[in-house]
Every structure is written in structure tokens, then in C-alpha cells.
KEVOTI-736579 format. One record per residue: residue number from 1; residue in three letters; x, y, z of N, C-alpha, C in turn. Coordinates in steps of 0.1 Angstrom, whole numbers, plus 2048, in hexadecimal, padded with zeros to 3 digits. Layout:
<sites>
  guvo  markol  nxx  nyy  nzz  caxx  cayy  cazz  cxx  cyy  czz
   NUM     ala    X    Y    Z     X     Y     Z    X    Y    Z
...
</sites>
This chain:
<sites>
  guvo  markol  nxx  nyy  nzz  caxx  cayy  cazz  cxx  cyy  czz
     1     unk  C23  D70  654   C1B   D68   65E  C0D  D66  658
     2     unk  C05  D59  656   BFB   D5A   653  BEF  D5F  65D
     3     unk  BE6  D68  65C   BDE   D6D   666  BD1  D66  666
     4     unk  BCE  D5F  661   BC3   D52   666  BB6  D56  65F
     5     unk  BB7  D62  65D   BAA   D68   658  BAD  D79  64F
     6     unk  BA4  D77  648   BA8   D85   63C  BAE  D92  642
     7     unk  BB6  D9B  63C   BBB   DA3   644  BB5  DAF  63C
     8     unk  BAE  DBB  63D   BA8   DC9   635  BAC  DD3  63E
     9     unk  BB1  DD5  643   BB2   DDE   64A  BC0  DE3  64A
    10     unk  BC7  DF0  64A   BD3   DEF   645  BDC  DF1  654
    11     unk  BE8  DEB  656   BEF   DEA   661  BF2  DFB  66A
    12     unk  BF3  DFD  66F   BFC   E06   67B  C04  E04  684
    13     unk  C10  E0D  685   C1B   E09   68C  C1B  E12  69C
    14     unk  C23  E0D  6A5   C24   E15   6B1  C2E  E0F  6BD
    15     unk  C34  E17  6C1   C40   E14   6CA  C3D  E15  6D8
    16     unk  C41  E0A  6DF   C40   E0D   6F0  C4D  E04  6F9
    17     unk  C51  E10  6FF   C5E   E0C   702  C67  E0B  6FC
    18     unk  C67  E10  6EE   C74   E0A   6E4  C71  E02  6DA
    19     unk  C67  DFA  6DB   C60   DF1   6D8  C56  DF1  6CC
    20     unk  C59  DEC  6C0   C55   DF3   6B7  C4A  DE6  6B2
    21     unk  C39  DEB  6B1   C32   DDF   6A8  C28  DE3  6A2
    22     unk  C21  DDC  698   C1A   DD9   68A  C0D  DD7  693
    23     unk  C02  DE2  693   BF6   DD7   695  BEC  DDA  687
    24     unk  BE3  DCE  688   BDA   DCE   677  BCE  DC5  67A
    25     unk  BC3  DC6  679   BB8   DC4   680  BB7  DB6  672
    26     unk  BB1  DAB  679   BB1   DA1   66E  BA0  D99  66D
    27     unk  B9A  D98  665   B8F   D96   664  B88  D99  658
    28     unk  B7F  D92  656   B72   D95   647  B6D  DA2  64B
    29     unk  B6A  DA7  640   B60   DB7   63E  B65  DBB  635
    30     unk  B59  DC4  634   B59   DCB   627  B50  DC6  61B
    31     unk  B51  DC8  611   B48   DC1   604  B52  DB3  601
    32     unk  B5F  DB2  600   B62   DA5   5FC  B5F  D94  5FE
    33     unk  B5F  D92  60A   B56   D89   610  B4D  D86  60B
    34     unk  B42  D92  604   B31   D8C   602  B34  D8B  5F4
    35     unk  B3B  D95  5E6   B3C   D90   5DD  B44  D8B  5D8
    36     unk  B51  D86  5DB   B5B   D81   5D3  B5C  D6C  5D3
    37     unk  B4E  D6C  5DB   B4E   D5C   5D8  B55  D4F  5D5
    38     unk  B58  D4E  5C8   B60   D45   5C4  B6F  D4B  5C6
    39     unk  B74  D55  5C5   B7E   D5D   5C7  B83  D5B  5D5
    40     unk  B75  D5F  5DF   B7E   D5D   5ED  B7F  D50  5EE
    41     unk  B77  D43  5ED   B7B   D38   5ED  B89  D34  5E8
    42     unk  B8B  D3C  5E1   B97   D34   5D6  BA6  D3B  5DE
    43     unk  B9F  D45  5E8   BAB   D4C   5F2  BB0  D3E  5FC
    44     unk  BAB  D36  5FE   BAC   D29   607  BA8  D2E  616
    45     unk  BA2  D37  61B   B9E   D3B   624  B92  D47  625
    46     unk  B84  D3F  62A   B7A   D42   62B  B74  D49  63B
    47     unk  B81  D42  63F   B79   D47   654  B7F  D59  657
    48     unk  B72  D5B  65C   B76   D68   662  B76  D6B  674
    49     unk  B86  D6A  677   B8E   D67   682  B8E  D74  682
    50     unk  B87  D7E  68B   B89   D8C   68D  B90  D8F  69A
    51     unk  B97  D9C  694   BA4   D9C   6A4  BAB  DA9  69C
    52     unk  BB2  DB0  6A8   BBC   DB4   6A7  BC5  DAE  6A9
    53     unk  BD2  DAC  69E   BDE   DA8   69E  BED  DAE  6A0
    54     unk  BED  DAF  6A8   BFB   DB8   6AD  C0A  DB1  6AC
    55     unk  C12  DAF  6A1   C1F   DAB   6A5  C2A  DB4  6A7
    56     unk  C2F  DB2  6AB   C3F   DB6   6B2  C4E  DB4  6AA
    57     unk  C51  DC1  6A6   C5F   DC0   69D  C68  DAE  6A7
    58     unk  C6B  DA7  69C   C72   D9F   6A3  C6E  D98  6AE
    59     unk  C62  D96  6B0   C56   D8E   6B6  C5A  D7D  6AF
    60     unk  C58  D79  6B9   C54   D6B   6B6  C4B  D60  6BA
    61     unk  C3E  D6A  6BA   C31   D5E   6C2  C2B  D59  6B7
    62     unk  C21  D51  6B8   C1B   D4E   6AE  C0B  D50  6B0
    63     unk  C03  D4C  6A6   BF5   D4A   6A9  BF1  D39  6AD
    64     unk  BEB  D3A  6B2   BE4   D29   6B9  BE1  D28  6AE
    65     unk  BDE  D1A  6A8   BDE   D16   69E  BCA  D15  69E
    66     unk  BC6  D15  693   BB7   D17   68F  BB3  D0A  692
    67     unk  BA6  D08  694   BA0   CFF   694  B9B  CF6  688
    68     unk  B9B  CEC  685   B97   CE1   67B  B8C  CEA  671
    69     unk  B8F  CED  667   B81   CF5   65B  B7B  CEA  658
    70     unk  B6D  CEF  65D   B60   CE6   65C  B5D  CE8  64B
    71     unk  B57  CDB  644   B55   CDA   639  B44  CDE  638
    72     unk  B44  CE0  62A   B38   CE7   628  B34  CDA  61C
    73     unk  B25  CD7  624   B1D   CCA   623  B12  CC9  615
    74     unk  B19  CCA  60A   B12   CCF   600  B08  CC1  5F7
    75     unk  AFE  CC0  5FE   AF4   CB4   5FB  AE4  CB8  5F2
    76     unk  AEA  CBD  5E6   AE1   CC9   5DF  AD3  CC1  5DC
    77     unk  ACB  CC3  5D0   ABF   CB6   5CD  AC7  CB6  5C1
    78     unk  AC0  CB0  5BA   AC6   CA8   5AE  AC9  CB5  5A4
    79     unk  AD3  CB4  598   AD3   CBC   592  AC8  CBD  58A
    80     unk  AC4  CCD  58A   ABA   CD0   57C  AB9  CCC  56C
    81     unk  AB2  CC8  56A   AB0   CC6   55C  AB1  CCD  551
    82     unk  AA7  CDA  55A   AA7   CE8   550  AB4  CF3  54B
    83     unk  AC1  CF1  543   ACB   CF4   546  AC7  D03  540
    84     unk  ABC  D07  539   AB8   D14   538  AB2  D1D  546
    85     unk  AAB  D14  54C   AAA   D19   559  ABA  D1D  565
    86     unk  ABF  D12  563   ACE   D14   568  AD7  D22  561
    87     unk  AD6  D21  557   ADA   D2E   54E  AD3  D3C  551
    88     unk  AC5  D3B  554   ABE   D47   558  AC3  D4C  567
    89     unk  AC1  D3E  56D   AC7   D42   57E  AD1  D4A  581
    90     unk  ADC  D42  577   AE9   D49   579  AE4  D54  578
    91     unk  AE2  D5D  571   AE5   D6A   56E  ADA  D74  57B
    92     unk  ACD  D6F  579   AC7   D76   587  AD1  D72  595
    93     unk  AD5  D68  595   ADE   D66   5A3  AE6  D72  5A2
    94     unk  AF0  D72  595   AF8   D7D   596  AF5  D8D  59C
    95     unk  AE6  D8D  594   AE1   D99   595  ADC  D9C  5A6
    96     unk  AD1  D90  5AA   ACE   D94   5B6  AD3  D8F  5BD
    97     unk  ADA  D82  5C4   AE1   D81   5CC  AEC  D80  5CD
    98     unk  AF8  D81  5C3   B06   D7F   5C8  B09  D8A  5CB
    99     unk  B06  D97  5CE   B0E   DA1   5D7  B0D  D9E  5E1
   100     unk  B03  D92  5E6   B05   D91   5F7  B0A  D7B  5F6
   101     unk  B03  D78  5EC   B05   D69   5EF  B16  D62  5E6
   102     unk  B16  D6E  5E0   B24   D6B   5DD  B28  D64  5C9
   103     unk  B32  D68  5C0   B2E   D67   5B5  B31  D53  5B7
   104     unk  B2C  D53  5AF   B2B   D46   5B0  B23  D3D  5B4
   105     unk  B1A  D43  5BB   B11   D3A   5C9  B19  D36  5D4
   106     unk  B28  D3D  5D5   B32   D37   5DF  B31  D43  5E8
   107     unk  B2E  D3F  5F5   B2D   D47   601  B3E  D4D  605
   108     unk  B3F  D5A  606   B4E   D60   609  B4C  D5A  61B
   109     unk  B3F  D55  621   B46   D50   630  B41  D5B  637
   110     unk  B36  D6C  630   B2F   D71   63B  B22  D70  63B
   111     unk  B1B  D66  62F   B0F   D63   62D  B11  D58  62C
   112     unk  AFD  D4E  62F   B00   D41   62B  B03  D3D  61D
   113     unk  B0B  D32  61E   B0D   D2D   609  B02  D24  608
   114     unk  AF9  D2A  600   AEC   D24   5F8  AF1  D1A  5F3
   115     unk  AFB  D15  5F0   AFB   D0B   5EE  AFB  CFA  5F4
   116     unk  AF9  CFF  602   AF9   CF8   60A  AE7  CF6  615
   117     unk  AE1  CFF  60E   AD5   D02   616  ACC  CF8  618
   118     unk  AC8  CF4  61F   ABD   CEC   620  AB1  CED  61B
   119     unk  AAF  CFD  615   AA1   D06   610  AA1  CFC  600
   120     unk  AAE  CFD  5FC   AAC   CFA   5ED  A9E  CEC  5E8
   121     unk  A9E  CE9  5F4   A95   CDB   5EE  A88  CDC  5F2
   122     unk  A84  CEB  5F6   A73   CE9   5FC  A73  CF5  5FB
   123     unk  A64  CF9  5FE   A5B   D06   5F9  A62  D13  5FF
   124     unk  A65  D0E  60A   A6C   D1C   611  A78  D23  60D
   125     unk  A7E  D1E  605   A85   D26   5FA  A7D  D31  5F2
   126     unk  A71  D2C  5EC   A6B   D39   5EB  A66  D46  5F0
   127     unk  A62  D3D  5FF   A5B   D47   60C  A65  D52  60F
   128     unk  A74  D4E  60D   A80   D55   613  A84  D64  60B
   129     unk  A86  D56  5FA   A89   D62   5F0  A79  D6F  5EE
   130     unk  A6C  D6A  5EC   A63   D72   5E7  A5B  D77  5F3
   131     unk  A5A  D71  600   A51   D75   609  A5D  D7C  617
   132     unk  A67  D7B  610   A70   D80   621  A6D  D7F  62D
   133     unk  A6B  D6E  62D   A6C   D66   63B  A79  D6A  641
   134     unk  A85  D6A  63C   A92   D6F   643  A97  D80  646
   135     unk  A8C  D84  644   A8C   D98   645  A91  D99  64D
   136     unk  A91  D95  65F   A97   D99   669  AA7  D94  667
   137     unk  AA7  D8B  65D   AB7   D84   662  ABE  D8D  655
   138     unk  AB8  D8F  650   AC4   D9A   642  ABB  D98  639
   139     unk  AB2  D8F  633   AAF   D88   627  AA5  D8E  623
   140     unk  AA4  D9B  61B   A99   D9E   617  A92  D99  60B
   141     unk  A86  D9E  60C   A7A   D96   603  A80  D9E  5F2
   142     unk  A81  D94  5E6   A7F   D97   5DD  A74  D99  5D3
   143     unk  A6A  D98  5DA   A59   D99   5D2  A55  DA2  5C7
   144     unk  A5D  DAF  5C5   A5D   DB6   5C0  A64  DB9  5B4
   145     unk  A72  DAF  5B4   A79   DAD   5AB  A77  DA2  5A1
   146     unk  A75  D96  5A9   A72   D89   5A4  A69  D7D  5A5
   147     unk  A68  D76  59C   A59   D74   59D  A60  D64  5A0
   148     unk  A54  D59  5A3   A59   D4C   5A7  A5C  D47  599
   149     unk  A5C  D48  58E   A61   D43   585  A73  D44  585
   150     unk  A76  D53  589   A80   D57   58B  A8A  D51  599
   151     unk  A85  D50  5A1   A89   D4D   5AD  A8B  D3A  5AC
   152     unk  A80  D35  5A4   A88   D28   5A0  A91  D26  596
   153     unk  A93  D2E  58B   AA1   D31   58A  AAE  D30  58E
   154     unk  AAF  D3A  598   AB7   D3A   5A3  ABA  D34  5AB
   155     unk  AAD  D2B  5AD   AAF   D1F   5B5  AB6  D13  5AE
   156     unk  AB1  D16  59F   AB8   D0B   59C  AC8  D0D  597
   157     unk  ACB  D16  594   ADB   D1C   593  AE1  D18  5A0
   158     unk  ADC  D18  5AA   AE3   D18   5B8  AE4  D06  5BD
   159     unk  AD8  CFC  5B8   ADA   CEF   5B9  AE6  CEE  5AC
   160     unk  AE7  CF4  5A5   AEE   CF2   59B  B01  CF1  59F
   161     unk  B00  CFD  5A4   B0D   D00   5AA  B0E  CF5  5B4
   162     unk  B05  CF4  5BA   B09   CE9   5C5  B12  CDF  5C0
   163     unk  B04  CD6  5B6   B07   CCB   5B1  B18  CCB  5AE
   164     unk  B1A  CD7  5A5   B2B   CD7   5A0  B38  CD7  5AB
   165     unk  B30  CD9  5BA   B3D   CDC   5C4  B37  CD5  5CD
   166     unk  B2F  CC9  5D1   B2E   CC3   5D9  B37  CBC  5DB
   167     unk  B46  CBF  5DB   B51   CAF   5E3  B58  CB9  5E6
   168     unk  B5D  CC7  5E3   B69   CCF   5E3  B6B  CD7  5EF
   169     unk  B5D  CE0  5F1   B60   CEC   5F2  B60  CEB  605
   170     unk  B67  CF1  60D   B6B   CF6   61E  B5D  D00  621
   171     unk  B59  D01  62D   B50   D0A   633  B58  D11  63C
   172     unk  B50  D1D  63B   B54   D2B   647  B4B  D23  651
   173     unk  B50  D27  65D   B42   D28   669  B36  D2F  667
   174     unk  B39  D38  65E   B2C   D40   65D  B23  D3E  651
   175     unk  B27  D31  647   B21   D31   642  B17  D22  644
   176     unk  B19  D1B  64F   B0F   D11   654  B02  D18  655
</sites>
């Protein structure tokens, strides 16, 4: 049966009445979601439908069918010129953001996908990455690490990715 959403949690069994069933908690967590990026994308399912799932030896219900997966609106700025800059990006991306934004610049669906951000085209991409305008929401300041030369980098690695998956790629809910 497909469970609608990632399953990590490993099943347990238990009888009542005679009645013998499987339950297995189904949902994102854990570190996979944040780094496996292009990987979880390429799983064909990004949403995290959390629930305990309980079936029944010889059960025959089903789950209600999912709701329509909203696409992920990838309207980047124009590709960069500087393909050395793009080359630098990648690798600080790697370094500082894809444990949480995912390898690739592809969101696993628990964080937003930068690739979709509206930041990418104005100053507050800076504010975010070097001044941790987003501190309370998870997003801490990298000021310490990286300097704005560095952070446009990044930025531009991440218009870059865009540019390459703007017609393809499905959105999680969670990563609007």
C-alpha cells in the first residue's frame, strides 16, 4: 500500500480480539528530508502526511486519495554570467546550506526551496543570510562565516539551479 508520505519509523505488531495488525507511523523526520534534496525529489514524493497508520491482517480499506500536489513556481532572475561565481556557490552552498536546504538547492519539503524564493532578486537575501533577519524562524545569521562576496555566490549557484529546473520540478506544502 502506498502510504502517501515517507515511512522512518519501523512498524509494530499487536492483537485484539484475535485480531492481528501492523501499525507504522508515516511522515518526514529525521535528517533525510533536509539533506537528501535531489535524491528525495527523485523519490516522487515530497509531502509530509504525518499519521499513524494501522492496518489490519487482511484488511481492506484504503487511504482517501491525496490532494492535487501543488507545483513549485520557479521564476528565478536571469541566469548568471559569472560561471566561476556559480562554481564557487556550489561548493559554499554545499558547505553551508545543504544540510538544511538540501543537496542540490532542492528542498526535501521541510524547508523552503531557495529556489523558488522571492529573496533571490533583492537585498534581503543578504539581510537573511549575513544579518539573521530570519533568527526567530530557524535561519541563522551567517556573518561570521561568510562574507557578501561569498553569499553572492550562493546566491548565484541557487538562481543557477533554478534556471536548470524551472518547468520540472512538484512542491511540498512546506516548501511555499
Amino acid at each position: 500500500m502506498f502510504a502517501q508520505s515517507g515511512i522512518i519509523g519501523g512498524p509494530s505488531t499487536f492483537e485484539i480480539d484475535g485480531e492481528q495488525y501492523i501499525a507504522v507511523l508515516s511522515g518526514w523526520g529525521g535528517i533525510y528530508p533536509l539533506i537528501a534534496g535531489t535524491q528525495a525529489a527523485d523519490s516522487g514524493n515530497l509531502r509530509n502526511v504525518s499519521r499513524l497508520l494501522v492496518f489490519k491482517l487482511g484488511g481492506t480499506a484504503a487511504l482517501p486519495p491525496l490532494a492535487p500536489e501543488a507545483r513549485l513556481d520557479l521564476d528565478p532572475p536571469p541566469e548568471p554570467t559569472d560561471t566561476a561565481s556559480v562554481g564557487r556557490g556550489e561548493l559554499l552552498f554545499a558547505q553551508y546550506c545543504g544540510v538544511c536546504h538540501g543537496h542540490g538547492a532542492v528542498s526535501g519539503g521541510i524547508v523552503p526551496d531557495l529556489r523558488a524564493s522571492s529573496l533571490l532578486s533583492n537585498e534581503l537575501f543578504y539581510n537573511v543570510v549575513l544579518n539573521g533577519v530570519l533568527k526567530d524562524a530557524g535561519m541563522a545569521s551567517f556573518k561570521a562565516a561568510l562574507s557578501r562576496d561569498d553569499v553572492t555566490a550562493i546566491r548565484d549557484y541557487i538562481i543557477h539551479r533554478a534556471n536548470e529546473d524551472k518547468t520540472e520540478k512538484p512542491a511540498s506544502a512546506s516548501s511555499r
